[in-house]
C-alpha positions as CSV (number, residue, x, y, z in Angstrom):
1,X,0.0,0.0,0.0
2,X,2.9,2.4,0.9
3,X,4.3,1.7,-2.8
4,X,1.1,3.0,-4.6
5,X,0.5,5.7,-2.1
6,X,4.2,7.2,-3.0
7,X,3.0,7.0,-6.9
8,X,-0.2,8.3,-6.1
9,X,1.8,11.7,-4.5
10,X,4.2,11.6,-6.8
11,X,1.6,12.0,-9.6
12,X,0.2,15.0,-7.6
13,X,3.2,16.6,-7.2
14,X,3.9,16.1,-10.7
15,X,0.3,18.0,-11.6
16,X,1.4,21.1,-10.1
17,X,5.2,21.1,-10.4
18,X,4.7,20.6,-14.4
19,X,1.6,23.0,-14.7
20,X,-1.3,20.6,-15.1
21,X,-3.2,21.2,-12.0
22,X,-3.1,24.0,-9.4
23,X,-5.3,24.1,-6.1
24,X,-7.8,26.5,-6.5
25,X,-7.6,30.0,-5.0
26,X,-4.4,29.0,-3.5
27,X,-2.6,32.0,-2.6
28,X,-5.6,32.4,-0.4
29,X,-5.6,28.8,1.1
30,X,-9.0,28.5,-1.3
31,X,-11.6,26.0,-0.8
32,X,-10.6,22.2,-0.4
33,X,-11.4,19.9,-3.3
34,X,-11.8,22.6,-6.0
35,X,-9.2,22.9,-8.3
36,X,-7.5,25.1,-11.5
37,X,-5.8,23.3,-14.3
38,X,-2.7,24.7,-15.4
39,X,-1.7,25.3,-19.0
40,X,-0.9,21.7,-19.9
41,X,-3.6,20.6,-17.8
42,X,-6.2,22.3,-20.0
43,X,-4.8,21.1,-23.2
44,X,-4.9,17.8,-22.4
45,X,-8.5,18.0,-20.9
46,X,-9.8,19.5,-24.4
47,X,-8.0,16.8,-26.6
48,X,-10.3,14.6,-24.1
49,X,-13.1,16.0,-24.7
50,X,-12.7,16.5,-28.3
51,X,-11.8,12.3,-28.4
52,X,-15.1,11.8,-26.7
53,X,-17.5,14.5,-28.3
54,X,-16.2,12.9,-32.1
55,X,-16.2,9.4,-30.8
56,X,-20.1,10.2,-29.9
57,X,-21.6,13.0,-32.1
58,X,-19.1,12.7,-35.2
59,X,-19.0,8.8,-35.4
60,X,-22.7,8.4,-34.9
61,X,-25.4,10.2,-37.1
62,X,-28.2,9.0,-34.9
63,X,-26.4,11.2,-31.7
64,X,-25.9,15.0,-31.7
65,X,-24.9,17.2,-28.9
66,X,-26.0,20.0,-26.9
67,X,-25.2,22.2,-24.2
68,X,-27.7,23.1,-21.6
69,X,-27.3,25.5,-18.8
70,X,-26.6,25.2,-15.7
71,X,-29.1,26.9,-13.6
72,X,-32.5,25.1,-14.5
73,X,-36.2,25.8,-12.7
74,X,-35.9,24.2,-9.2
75,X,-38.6,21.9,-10.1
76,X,-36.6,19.8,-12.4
77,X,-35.0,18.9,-9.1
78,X,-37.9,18.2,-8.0
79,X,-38.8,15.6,-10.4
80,X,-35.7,14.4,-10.9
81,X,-35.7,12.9,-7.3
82,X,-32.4,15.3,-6.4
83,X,-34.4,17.2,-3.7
84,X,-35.3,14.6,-1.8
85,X,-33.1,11.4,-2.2
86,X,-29.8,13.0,-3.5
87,X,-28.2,12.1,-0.6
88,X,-24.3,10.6,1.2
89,X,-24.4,8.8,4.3
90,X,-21.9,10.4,6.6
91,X,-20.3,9.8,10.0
92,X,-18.0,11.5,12.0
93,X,-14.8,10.3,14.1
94,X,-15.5,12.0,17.2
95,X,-11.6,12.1,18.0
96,X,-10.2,13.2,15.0
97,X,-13.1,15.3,14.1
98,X,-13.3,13.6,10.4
99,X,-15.8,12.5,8.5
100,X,-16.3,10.2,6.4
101,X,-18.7,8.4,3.9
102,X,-20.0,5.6,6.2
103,X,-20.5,4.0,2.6
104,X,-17.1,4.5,1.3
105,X,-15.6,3.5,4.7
106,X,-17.5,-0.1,4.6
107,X,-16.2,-0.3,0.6
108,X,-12.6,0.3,1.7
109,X,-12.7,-2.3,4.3
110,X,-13.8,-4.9,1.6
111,X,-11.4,-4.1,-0.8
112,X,-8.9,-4.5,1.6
113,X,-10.5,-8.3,2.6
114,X,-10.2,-8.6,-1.4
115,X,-6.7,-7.3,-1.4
116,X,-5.9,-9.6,0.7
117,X,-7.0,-12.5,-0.7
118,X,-5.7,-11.5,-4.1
119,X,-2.2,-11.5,-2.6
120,X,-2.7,-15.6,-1.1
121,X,-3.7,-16.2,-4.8
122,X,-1.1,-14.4,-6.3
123,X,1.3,-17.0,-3.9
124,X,-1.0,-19.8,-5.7
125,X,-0.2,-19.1,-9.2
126,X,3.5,-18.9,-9.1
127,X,3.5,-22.0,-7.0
128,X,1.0,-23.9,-9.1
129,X,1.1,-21.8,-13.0
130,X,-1.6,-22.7,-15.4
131,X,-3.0,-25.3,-12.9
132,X,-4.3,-23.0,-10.5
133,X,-7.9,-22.8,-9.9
134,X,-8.9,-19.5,-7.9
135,X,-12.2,-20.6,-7.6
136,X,-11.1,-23.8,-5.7
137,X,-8.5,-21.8,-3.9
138,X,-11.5,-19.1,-2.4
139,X,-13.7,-22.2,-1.4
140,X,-10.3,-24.1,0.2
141,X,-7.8,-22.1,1.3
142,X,-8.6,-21.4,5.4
143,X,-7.5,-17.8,5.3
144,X,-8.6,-16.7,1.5
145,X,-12.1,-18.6,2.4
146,X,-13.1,-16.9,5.2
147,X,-11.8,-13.1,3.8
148,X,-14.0,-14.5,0.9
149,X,-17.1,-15.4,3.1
150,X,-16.6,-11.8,5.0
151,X,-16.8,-9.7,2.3
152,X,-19.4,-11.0,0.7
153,X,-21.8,-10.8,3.4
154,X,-20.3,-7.4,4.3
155,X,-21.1,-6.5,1.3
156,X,-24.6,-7.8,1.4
157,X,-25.2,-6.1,4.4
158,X,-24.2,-3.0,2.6
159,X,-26.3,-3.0,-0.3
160,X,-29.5,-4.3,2.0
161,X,-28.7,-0.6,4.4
162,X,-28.0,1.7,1.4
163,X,-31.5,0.2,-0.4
164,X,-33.3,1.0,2.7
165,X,-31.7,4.5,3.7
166,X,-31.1,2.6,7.0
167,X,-28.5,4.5,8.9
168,X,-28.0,3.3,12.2
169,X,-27.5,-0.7,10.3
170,X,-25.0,1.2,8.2
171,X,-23.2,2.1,12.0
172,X,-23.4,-1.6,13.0
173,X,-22.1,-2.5,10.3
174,X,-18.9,-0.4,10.7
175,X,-18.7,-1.1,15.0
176,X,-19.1,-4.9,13.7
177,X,-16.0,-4.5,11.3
178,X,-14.1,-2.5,13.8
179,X,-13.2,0.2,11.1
180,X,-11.0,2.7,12.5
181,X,-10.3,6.5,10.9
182,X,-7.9,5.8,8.0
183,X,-5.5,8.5,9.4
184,X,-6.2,8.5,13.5
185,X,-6.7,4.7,14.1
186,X,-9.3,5.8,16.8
187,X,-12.9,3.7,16.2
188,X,-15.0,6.6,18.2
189,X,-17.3,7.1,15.6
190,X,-21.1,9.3,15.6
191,X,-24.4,8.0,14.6
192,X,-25.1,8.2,10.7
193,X,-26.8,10.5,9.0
194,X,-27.9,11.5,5.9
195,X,-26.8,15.0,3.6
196,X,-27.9,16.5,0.6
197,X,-25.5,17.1,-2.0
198,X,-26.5,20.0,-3.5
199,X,-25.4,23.6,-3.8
200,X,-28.4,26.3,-3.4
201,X,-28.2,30.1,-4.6
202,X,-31.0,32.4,-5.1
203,X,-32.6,33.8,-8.6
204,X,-31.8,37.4,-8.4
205,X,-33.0,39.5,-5.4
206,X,-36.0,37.1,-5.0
207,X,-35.6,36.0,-1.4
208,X,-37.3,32.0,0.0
209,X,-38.2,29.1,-1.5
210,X,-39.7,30.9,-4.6
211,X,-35.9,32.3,-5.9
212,X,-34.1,29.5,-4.9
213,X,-32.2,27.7,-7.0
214,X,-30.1,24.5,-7.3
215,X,-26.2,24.3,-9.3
216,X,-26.6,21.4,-11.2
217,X,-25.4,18.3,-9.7
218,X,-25.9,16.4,-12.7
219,X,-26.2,17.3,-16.7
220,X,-28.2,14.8,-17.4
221,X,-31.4,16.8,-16.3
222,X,-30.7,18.9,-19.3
223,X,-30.6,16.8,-21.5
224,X,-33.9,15.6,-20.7
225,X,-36.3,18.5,-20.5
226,X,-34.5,19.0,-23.9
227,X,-35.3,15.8,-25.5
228,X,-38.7,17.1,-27.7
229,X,-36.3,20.4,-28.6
230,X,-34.0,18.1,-30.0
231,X,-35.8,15.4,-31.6
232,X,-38.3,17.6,-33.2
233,X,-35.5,20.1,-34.9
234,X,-32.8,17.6,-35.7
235,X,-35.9,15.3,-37.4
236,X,-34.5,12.3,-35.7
237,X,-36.3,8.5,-35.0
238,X,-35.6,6.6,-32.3
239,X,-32.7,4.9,-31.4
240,X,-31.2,8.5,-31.1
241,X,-28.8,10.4,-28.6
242,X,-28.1,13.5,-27.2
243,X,-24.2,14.5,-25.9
244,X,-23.4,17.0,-23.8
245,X,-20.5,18.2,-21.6
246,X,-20.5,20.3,-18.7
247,X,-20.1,21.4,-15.4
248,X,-21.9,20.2,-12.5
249,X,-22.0,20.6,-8.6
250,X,-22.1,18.4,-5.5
251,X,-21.6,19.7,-1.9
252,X,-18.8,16.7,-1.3
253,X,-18.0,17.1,2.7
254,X,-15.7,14.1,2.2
255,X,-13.7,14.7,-0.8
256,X,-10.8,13.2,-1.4
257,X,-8.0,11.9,-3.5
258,X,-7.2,14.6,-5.3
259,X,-9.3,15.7,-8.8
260,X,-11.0,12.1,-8.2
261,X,-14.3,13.6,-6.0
262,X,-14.2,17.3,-6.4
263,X,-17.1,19.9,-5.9
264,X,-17.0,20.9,-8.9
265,X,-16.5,19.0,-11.6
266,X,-17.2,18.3,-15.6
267,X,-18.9,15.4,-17.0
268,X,-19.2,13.5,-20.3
269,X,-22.8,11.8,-20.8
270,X,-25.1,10.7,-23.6
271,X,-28.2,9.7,-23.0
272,X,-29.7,7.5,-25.6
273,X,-33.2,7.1,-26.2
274,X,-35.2,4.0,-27.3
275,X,-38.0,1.9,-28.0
276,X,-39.6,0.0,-24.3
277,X,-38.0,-3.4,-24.9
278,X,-34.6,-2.9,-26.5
279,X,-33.0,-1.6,-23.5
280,X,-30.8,-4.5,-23.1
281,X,-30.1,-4.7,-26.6
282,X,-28.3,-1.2,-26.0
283,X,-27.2,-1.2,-22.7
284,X,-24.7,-4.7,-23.9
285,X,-23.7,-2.4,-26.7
286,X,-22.9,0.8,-25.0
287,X,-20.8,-1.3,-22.5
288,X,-18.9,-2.6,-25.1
289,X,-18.5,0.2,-27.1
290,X,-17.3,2.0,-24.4
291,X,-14.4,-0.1,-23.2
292,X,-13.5,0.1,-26.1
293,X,-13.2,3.9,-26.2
294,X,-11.1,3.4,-23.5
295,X,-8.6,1.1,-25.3
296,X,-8.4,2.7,-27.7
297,X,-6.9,5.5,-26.3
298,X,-4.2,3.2,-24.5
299,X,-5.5,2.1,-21.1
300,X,-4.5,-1.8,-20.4
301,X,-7.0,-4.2,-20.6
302,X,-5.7,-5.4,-17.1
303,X,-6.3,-1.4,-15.7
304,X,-10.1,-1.8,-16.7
305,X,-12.9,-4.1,-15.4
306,X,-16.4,-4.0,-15.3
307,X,-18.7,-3.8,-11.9
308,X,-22.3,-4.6,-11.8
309,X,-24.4,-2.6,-9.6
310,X,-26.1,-4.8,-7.1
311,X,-27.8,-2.3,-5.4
312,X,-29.8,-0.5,-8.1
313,X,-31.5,3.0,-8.7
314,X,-35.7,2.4,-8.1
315,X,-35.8,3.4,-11.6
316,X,-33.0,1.3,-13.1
317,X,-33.5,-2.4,-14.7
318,X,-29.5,-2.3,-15.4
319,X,-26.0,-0.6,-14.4
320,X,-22.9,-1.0,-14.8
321,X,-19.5,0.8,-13.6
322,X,-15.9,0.8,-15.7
323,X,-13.4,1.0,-13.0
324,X,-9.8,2.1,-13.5
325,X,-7.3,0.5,-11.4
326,X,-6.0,3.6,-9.6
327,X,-3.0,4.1,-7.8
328,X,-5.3,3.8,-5.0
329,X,-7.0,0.8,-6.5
330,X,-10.1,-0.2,-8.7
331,X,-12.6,2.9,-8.7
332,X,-15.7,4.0,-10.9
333,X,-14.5,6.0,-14.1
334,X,-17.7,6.1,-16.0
335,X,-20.8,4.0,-15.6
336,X,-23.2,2.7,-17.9
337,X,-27.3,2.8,-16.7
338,X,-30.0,1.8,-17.9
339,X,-32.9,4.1,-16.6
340,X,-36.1,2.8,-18.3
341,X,-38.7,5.6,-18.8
342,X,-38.3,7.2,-15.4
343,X,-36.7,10.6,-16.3
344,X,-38.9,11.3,-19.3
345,X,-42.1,10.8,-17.6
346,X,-41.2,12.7,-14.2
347,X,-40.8,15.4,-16.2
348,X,-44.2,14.7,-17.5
349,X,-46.0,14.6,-14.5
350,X,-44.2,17.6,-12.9
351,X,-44.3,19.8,-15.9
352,X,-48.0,18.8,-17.4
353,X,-45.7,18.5,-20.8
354,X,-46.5,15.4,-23.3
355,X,-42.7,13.8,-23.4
356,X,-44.0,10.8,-26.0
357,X,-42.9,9.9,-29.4
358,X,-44.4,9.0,-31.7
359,X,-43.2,6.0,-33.7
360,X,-44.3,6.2,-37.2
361,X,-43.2,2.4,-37.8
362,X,-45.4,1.5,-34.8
363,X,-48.0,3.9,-35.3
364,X,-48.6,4.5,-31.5
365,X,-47.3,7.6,-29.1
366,X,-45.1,6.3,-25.5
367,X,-42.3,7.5,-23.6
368,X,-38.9,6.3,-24.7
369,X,-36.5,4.2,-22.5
370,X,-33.2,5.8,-21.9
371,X,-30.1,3.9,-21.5
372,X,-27.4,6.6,-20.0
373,X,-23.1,6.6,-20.5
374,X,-21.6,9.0,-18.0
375,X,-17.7,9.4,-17.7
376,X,-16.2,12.1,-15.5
377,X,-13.9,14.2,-17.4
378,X,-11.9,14.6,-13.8
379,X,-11.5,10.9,-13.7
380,X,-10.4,10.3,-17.0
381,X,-8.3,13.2,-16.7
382,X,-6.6,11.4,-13.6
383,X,-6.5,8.2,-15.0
384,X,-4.7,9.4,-17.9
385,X,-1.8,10.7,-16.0
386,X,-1.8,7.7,-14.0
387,X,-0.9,5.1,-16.5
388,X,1.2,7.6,-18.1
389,X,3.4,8.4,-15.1
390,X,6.7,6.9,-15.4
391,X,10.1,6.7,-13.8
392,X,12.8,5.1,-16.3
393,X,16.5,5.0,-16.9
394,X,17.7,5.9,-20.2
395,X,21.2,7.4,-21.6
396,X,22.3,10.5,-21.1
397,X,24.7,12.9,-24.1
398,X,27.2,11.2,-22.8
399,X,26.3,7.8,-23.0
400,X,25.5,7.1,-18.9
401,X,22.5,5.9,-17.5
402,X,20.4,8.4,-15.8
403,X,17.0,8.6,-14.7
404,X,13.8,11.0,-15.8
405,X,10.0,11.3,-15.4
406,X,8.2,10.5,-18.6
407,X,4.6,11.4,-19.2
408,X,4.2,8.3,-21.6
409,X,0.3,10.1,-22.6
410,X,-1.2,9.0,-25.7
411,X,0.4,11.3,-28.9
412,X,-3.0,12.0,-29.5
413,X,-3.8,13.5,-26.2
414,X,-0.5,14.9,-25.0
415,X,-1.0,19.0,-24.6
416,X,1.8,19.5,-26.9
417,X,2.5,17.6,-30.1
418,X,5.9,18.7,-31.0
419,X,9.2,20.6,-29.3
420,X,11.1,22.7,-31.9
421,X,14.5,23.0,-30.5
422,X,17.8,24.6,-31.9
423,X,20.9,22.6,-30.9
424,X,22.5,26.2,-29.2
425,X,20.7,29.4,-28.2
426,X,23.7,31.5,-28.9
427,X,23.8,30.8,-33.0
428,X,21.8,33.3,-34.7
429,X,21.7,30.8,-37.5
430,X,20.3,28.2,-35.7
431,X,18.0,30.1,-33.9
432,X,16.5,31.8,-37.0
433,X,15.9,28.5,-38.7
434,X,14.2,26.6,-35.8
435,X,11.7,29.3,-35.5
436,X,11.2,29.9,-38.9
437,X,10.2,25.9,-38.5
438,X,8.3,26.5,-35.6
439,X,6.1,29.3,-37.8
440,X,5.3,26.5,-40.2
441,X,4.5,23.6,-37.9
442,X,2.3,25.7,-35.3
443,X,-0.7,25.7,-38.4
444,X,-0.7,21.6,-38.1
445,X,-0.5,20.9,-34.4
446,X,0.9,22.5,-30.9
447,X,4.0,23.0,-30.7
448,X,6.3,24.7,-28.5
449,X,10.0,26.9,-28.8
450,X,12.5,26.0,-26.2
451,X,15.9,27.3,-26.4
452,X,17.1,27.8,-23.0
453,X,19.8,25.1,-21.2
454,X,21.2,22.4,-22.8
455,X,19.9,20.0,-24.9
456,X,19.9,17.2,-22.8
457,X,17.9,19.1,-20.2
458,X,15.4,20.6,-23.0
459,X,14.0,16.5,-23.8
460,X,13.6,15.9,-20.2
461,X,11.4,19.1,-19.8
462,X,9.6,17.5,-22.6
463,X,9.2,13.9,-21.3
464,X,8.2,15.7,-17.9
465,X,5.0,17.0,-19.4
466,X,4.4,13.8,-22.3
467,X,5.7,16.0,-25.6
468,X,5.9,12.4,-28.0
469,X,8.2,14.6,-30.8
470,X,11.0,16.9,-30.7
471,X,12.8,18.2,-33.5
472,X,16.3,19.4,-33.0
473,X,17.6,22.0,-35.4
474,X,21.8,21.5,-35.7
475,X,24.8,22.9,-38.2
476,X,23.5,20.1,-40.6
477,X,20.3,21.7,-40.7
478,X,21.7,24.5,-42.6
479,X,22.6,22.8,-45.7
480,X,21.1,19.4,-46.1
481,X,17.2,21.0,-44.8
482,X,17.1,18.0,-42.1
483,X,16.3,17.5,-39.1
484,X,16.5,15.3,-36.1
485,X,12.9,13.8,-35.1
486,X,13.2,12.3,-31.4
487,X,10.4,9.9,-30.2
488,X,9.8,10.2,-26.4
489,X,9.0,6.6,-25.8
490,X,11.8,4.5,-27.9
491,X,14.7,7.5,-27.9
492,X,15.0,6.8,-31.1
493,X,16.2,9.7,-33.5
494,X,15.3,9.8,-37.0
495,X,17.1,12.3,-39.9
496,X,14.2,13.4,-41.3
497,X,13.6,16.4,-44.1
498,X,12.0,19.9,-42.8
499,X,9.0,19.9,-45.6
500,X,8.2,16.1,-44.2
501,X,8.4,16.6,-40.8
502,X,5.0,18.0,-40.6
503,X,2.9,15.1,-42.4
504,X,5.2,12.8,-39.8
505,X,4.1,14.2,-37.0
506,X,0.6,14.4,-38.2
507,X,-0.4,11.4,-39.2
508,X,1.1,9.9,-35.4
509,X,-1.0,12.7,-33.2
510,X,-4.2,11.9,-35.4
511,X,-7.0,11.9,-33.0
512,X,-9.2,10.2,-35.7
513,X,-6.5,7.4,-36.3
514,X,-7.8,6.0,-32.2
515,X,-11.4,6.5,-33.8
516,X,-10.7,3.9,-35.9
517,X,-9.4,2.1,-33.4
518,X,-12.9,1.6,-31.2
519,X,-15.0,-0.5,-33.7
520,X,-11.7,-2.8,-33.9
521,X,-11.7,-3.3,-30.2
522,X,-16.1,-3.2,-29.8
């Protein structure tokens, strides 16, 4: 555990020191769990969002995208089931004075129950190879069996307390577990209770209940009330979808772990609407299709697994979570629902608005099914720089070994595509030429200038923050029009000719060469 928590502040540290993410207001000690992102940071978050807005809208004629605002009529919180059931269960160490999700407390302890059984297996498989059976080994091995038995019935008892909005069994359950505060050890915990998540304000200088108004904690809502906008301009017939990114808000009292639970946050969701009866139909394909997105991109099949939900939304017949194996372990990067007809006719019966559709095919009116995809831009953000993060030894000018910090991101997504770098600063000649280069290249991806130290230092600044090219300007330059192309990854250096250097480059930072990719891997 010490291991991945050392990566996991390393990676942090990384964020701010290289100018991806900053914490917010900091000069002032700003607010905990809201943060800036810093000028690499922001590029990288928009070639993200551009991969997933063309993966969705541009690769799919039946799914266009909108954006909604964020203030909506307080009823549509209403109806949505936000005002009254949007809700963490939370609990307080009455020694440290922290609290906690009494939720997340009980899923840490079971992950560490399946930690630890994953660790006797691990012993198994080396000992025994392809003959080992974890199945056997979980019904027969004394210690691995009975972690096994515990956390399932923990989590049983977990799901069964969360259905019901039962507090106090949600306390029993963490006295009967003898979970302690993560950072005091002490086990002197208070009752739990229940807190609403969202952030009020008031509509101008109307004062009560009448002016008040909610942040969006979702932007799913807006998508919804939107739906007869959108079918009825953009013509389209069921299956369709509708796309949207945003911002939205949630009061988090515990958040944590960085830009993983943050009050403010941006999100990634299409919500695709169909006929009562092909839900499942779509919900398997949208779970495919979307680890497949994520493949695509470059996460390891081994980094990626699917959870089920076993303890489901009243209006849900399905749901699904993609977790990302963290530094701090397997958590929810996106999640897949399907959420029948509930949102659509809520709105109905709050609104007195018809929200049918009539299906010519059919020749009746009802109220579509929706099955949802919803990926936190945050998350993906954080779980990008976490498989990218990396700590290698390679050779130095001089032909030692040395050590750097490589940001091995996807060429596609990395904030800047290309370094343009004159051998030396102090060489007019040199100087002119790379810049003249740097003119031409700018018009086909980002690039950036870099001059200053020496060479040697100039690619590690570049591995630091995941450049995948630089293209070193030298003497040579001057009279045989080539240049040296460096690949982050391999170190490999390639004499290459200034008018091709361009189309090179291009073709490897192609976002729409990992579009491609995703019906490949579906």
């Amino acid at each position: 555990m010490a291991a991945t928590d050392d990566v996991f502040k390393k990676i942090v540290s990384h964020c701010k020191e290289y100018g991806f993410v900053f914490p917010a207001s900091e000069i002032y000690d700003g607010p905990g769990a809201v943060y800036d992102y810093g000028p690499y940071g922001a590029q990288l978050r928009n070639h993200i969002k551009e991969y997933w807005w063309k993966s969705m809208v541009q690769m799919h004629e039946n799914i266009v995208g909108i954006d909604a605002a964020i203030f909506m009529h307080p009823t549509t919180w209403k109806a949505s089931g936000h005002v009254d059931a949007f809700n963490d269960p939370l609990v307080d160490n009455k020694d440290s004075k922290k609290r906690y999700r009494a939720d997340v407390l009980i899923e840490d302890y079971i992950a560490k129950l399946e930690d630890k059984i994953g660790k006797e297996a691990e012993k198994g498989r080396k000992k025994f190879g392809e003959a080992f059976d974890e199945v056997q080994f979980k019904a027969t091995h004394p210690q691995a069996s009975k972690w096994h038995k515990e956390a399932i019935e923990v989590n049983d008892r977990l799901q069964a307390a969360m259905r019901d909005k039962d507090m106090p069994a949600l306390k029993q359950i963490i006295e009967d577990c003898q979970i302690a505060d993560p950072e005091s050890g002490s086990r002197n915990w208070t009752e739990v209770r229940q807190f609403n998540l969202m952030f009020s304000t008031q509509l101008g200088n109307i004062a009560g209940e009448e002016g008040k108004l909610y942040l969006r904690p979702e932007t799913a809502q807006g998508i919804f009330v939107n739906f007869l906008n959108v079918q009825k301009t953009t013509r389209q017939k069921l299956p369709f979808g509708i796309a949207q990114i945003g911002k939205a808000f949630r009061n988090e009292i515990v958040a944590r772990q960085f830009i993983f639970r943050m009050r403010e946050f941006e999100q990634m969701e299409m919500q695709f609407f169909i006929k009562p009866g092909d839900e499942m139909q779509w919900y398997n394909y949208w779970k495919k299709m979307r680890l497949a997105w994520h493949r695509a991109i470059g996460a390891p099949a081994d980094k990626l697994r699917f959870h089920d939900h076993e303890n489901l939304a009243h209006y849900a017949n399905a749901a699904v979570d993609i977790q990302f194996d963290f530094p701090f372990g397997f958590k929810e990067i996106e999640g897949i629902h399907s959420r029948t007809d509930f949102d659509l006719s809520q709105h109905q019966k709050y609104s007195g608005k018809k929200m049918t559709y009539f299906d010519p095919e059919s020749n009746e009116s009802y109220v579509p099914y929706v099955v949802e995809t919803s990926i936190g831009l945050d998350r993906m953000f954080l779980a990008t720089m976490s498989r990218a993060y990396t700590e290698d030894i390679v050779p130095d000018a001089d032909g030692k070994e040395s050590s750097r910090v490589v940001l091995k991101l996807h060429p596609a997504l990395a904030p800047v595509k290309c370094a343009i770098l004159p051998l030396l600063k102090n060489d007019d000649r040199l100087t002119s030429k790379a810049e003249a280069i740097f003119n031409e290249l700018k018009y086909s991806f980002n690039c950036q200038y870099d001059e200053k130290d020496a060479i040697g230092r100039r690619y590690r600044r570049q591995d630091a923050i995941g450049t995948p090219y630089c293209v070193t300007i030298d003497h040579d330059t001057l009279t045989d029009h080539m240049v040296t192309v460096r690949d982050r990854d391999t170190l490999r250096q390639d004499r290459v000719s200034i008018d091709q250097v361009a189309k090179i480059i291009s073709e490897k930072v192609d976002i729409n060469n990992v579009l491609r990719e995703i019906e490949k891997l579906a």
